[in-house]
C-alpha positions as CSV (number, residue, x, y, z in Angstrom):
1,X,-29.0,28.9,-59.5
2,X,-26.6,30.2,-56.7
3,X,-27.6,27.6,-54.2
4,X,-24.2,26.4,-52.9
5,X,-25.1,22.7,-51.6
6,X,-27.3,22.3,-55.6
7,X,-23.7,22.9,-56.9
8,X,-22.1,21.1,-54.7
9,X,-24.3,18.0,-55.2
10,X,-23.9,18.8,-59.1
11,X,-20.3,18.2,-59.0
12,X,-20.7,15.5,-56.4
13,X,-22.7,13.7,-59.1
14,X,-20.5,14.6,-62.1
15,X,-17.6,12.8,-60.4
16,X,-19.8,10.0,-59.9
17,X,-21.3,9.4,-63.6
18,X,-18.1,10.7,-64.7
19,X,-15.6,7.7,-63.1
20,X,-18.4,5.1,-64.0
21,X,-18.5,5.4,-67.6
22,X,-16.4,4.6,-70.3
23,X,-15.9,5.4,-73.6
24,X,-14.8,3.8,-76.8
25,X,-13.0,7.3,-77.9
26,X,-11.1,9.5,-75.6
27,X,-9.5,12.5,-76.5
28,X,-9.1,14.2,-72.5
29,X,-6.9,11.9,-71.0
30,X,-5.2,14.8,-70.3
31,X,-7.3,17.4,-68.2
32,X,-4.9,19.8,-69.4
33,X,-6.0,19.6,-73.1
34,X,-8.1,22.0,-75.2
35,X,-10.1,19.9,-77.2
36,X,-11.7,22.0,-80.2
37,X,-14.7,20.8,-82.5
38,X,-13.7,22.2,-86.1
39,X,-15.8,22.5,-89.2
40,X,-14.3,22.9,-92.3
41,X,-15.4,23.9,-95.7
42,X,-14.4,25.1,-99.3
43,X,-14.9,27.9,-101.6
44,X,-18.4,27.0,-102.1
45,X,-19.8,26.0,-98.9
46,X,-19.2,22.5,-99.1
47,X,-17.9,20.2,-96.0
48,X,-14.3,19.4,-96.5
49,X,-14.1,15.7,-94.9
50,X,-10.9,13.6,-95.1
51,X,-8.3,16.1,-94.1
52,X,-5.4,14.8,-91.8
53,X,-3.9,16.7,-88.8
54,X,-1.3,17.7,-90.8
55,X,-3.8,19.9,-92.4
56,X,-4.2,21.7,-89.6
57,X,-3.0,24.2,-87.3
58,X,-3.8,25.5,-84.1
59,X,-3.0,29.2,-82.6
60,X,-3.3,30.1,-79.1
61,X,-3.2,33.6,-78.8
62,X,-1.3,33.7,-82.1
63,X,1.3,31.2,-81.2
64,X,1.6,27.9,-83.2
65,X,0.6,24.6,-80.9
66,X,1.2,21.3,-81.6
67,X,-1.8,19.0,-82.2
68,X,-1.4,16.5,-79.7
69,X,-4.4,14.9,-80.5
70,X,-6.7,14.3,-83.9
71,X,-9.8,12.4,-85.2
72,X,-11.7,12.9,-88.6
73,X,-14.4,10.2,-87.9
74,X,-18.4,10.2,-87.3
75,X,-17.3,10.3,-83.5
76,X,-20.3,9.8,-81.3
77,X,-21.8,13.0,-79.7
78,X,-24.3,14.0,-77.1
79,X,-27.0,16.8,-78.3
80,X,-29.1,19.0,-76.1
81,X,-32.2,20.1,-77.8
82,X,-32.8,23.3,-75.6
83,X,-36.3,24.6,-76.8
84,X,-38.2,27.8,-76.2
85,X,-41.3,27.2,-74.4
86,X,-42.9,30.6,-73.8
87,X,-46.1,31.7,-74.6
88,X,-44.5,33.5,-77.9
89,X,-43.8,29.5,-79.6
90,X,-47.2,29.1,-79.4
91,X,-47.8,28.9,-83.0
92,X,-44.2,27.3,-84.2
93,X,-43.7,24.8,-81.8
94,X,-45.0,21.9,-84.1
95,X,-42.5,22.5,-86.7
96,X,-39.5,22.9,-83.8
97,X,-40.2,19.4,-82.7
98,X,-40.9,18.0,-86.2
99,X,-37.5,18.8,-86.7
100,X,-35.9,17.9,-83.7
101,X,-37.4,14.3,-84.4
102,X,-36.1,14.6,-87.6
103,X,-32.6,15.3,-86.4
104,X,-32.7,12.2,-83.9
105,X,-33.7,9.9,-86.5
106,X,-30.2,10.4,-88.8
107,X,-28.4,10.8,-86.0
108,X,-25.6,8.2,-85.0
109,X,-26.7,4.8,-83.2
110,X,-24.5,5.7,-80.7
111,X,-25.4,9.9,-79.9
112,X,-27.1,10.9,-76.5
113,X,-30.2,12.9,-76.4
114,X,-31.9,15.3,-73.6
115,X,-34.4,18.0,-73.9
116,X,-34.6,20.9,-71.7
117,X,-38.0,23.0,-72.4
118,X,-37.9,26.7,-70.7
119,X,-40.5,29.3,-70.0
120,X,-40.7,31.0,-66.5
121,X,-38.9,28.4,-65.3
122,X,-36.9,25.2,-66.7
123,X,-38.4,21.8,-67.7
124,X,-36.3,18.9,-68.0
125,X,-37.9,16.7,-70.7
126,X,-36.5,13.0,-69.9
127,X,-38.0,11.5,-66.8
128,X,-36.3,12.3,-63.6
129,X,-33.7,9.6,-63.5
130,X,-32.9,9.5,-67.4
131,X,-30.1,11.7,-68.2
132,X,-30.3,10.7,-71.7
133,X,-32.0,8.9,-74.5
134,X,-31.5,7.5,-77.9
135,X,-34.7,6.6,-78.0
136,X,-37.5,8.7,-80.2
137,X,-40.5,7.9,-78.7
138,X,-39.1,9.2,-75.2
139,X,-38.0,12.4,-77.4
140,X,-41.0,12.8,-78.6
141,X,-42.8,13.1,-75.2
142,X,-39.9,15.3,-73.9
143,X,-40.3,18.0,-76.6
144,X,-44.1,18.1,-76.2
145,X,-43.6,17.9,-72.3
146,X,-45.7,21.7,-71.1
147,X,-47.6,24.0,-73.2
148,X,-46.1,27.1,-74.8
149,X,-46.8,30.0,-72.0
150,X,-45.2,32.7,-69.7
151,X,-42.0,34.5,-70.3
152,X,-38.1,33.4,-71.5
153,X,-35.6,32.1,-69.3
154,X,-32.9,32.0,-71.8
155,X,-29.6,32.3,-69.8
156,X,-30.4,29.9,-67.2
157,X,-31.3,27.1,-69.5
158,X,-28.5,27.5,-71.7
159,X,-26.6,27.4,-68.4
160,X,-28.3,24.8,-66.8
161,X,-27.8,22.5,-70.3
162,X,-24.5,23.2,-70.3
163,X,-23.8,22.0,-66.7
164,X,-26.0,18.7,-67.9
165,X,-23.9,17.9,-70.5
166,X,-21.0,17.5,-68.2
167,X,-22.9,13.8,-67.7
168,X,-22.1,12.9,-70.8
169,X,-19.8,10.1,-71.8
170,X,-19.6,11.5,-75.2
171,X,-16.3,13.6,-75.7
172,X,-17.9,15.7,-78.6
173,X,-21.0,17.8,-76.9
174,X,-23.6,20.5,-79.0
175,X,-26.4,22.7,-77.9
176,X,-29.1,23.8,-80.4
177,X,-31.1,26.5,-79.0
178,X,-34.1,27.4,-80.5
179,X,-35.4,30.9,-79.5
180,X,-35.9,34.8,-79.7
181,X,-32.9,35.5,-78.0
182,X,-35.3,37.1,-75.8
183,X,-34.4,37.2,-72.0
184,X,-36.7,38.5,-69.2
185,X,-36.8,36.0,-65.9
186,X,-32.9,34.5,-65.9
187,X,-31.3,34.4,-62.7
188,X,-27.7,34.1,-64.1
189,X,-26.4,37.5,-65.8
190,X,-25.2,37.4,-69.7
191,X,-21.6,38.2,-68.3
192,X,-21.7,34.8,-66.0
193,X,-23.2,32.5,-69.1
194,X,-20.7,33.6,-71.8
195,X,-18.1,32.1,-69.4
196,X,-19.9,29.2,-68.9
197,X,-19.9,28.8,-72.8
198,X,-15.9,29.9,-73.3
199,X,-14.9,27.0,-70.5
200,X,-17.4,24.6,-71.4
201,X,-16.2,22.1,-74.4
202,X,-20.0,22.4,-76.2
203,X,-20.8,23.6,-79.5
204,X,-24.0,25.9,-79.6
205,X,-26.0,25.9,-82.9
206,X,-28.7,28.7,-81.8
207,X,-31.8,29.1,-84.1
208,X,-33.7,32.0,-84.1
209,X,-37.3,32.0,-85.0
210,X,-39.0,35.4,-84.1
211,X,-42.2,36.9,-84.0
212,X,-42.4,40.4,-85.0
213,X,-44.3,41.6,-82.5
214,X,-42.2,41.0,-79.4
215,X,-40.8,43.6,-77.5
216,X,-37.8,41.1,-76.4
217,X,-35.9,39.9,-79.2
218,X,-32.3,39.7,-79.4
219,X,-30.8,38.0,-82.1
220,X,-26.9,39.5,-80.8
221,X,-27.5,37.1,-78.2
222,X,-28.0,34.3,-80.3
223,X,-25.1,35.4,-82.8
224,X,-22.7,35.4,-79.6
225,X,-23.6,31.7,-78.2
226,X,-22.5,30.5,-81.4
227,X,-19.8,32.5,-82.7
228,X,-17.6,31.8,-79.0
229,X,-18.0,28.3,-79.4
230,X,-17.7,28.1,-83.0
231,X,-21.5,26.5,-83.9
232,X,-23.6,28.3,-86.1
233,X,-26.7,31.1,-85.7
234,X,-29.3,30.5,-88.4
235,X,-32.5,33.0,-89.2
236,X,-34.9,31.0,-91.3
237,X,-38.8,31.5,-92.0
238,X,-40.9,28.6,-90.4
239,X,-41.1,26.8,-92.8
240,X,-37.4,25.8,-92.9
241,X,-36.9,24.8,-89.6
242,X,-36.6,21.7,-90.8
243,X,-34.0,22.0,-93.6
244,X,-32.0,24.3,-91.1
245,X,-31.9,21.1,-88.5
246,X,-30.6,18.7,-91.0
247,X,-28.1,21.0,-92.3
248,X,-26.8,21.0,-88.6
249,X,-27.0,17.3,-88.1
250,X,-24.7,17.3,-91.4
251,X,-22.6,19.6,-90.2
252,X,-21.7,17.4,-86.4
253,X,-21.6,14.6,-88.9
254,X,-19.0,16.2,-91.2
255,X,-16.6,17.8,-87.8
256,X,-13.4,17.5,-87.2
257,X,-11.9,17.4,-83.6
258,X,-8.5,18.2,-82.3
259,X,-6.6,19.0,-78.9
260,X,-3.6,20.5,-77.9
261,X,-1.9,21.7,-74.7
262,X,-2.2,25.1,-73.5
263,X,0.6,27.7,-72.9
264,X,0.5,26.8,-69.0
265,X,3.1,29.7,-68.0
266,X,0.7,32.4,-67.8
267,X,-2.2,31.1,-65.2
268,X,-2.7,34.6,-64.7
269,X,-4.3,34.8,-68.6
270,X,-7.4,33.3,-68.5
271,X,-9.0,33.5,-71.4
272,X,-7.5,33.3,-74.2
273,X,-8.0,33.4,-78.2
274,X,-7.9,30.2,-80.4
275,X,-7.7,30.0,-84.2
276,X,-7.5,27.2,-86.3
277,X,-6.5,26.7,-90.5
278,X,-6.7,24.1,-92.8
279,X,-5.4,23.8,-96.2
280,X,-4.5,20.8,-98.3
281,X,-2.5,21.1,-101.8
282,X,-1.8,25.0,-100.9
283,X,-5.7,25.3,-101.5
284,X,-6.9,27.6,-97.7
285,X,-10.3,26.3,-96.5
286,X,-12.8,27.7,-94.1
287,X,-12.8,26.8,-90.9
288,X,-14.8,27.4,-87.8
289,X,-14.2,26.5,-84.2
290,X,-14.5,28.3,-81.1
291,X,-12.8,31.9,-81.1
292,X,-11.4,31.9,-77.2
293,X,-11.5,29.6,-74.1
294,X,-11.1,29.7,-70.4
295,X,-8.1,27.7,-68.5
296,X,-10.2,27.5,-65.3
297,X,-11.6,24.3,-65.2
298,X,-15.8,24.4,-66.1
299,X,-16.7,22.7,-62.5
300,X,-14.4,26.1,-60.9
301,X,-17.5,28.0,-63.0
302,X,-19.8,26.0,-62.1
303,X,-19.8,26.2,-58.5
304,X,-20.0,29.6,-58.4
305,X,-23.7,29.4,-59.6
């Protein structure tokens, strides 16, 4: 994780995938935009679709920004299945891939796929020189890739996911994590990750599935993933793993996603908050994005691991 030349050789090949794709919808022309993945819903917890950006508005750190740019469409996005492999999945690790398959199937034609497995250690789940997939079959292998053993390297395969999404050539990115929360082997601190997750553009849906007898859960962890970069933690019993997945892959379907330009005359600032409202008709709605951000760039973060 803090090997200098890995990182280096991580953005070396970022630049590289990054300058040879390209993509039907882009919304960072400008490196200096925040781009925000919103969800919006009404009084009764239904997804609010059709809204314009004049709908909207954005507040950094309580100040109004303009919306510089907007889409409301089924955008492709690329999804990182990041899946507890420890000896405590041992039993529930049939239904988490059940549902992850699930997920793929009513996905868009056009979303990317990967599947990083974690125990001790971290298991990439695509072959060595596929850095994504839309294909189930190869999915399938990938979430069955180990057997459920050792102990829970959480942190550094959130961490390590997030730094392989910065392949992508998808401008919309999510997580879903499926663990304890649990955390005993991780080389990068808590501290470290959460600024990974503020700077990176990636929406973390974190599920937690727990068994009662471990000493190491940690469902605050969980709840913090999601609630900095506006995704969702869920709780459910076993047997509604599968209900919980397609309510997420309804949820990316239904997103909304919008940029706008930071306050630049403070570089000393950080981090800063973001909030975002909707209302149409003077009716308010829900909304949920990220809560802050960081200005330094993700690959400034990134090679500091």
């Amino acid at each position: 994780m803090r090997n200098g030349l890995f990182s280096l050789a991580i953005l070396l090949l970022i630049s590289a995938v990054g300058a040879a794709q390209q993509n039907a919808y882009t919304i960072s022309d400008n490196v200096n935009l925040v781009v925000l993945d919103v969800s919006v819903r009404n009084p009764a917890g239904g997804y609010v679709t059709g809204l314009k950006k004049s709908n909207f508005r954005v507040f950094e750190d309580h100040t109004s920004r303009q919306i510089s740019q907007f889409a409301s469409v089924d955008t492709p996005v690329t999804v990182g299945l990041v899946v507890d492999n420890s000896g405590s999945m041992l039993h529930k690790r049939t239904e988490v891939i059940m549902a992850g398959l699930a997920f793929a199937r009513q996905s868009n034609s056009q979303d990317d796929f990967f599947v990083v497995n974690f125990n001790n250690s971290i298991i990439r789940g695509l072959p060595e020189k596929t850095l994504f997939t839309d294909n189930l079959q190869a999915l399938r292998n990938a979430l069955f890739l180990g057997q459920p053993k050792g102990q829970t390297a959480l942190y550094d395969a959130v961490a390590y996911s997030l730094k392989h999404l910065e392949f992508s050539r998808q401008e919309r990115r999510a997580l879903i994590v499926v663990s304890d929360g649990g955390d005993n082997v991780s080389h990068i601190r808590l501290a470290e990750l959460m600024r990974l997750i503020e700077a990176s553009r990636a929406t973390v849906y974190t599920i937690g599935i727990f068994d009662p007898e471990s000493k190491d859960l940690n469902p605050g962890v969980l709840r913090r993933f999601a609630s900095v970069s506006g995704g969702e933690y869920v709780e459910p019993a076993l047997d509604q793993v599968l209900p919980v997945f397609d309510k997420i892959s309804r949820e990316i379907r239904s997103r909304y996603t919008l940029a706008f330009e930071p306050d630049e005359t403070n570089d000393k600032h950080t981090v800063r908050t973001v909030k975002v409202t909707a209302q149409e008709n003077g009716r308010r709605f829900a909304v949920r994005t990220r809560t802050t951000y960081t200005i330094k760039p993700f690959s400034e973060l990134l090679a500091r691991q």
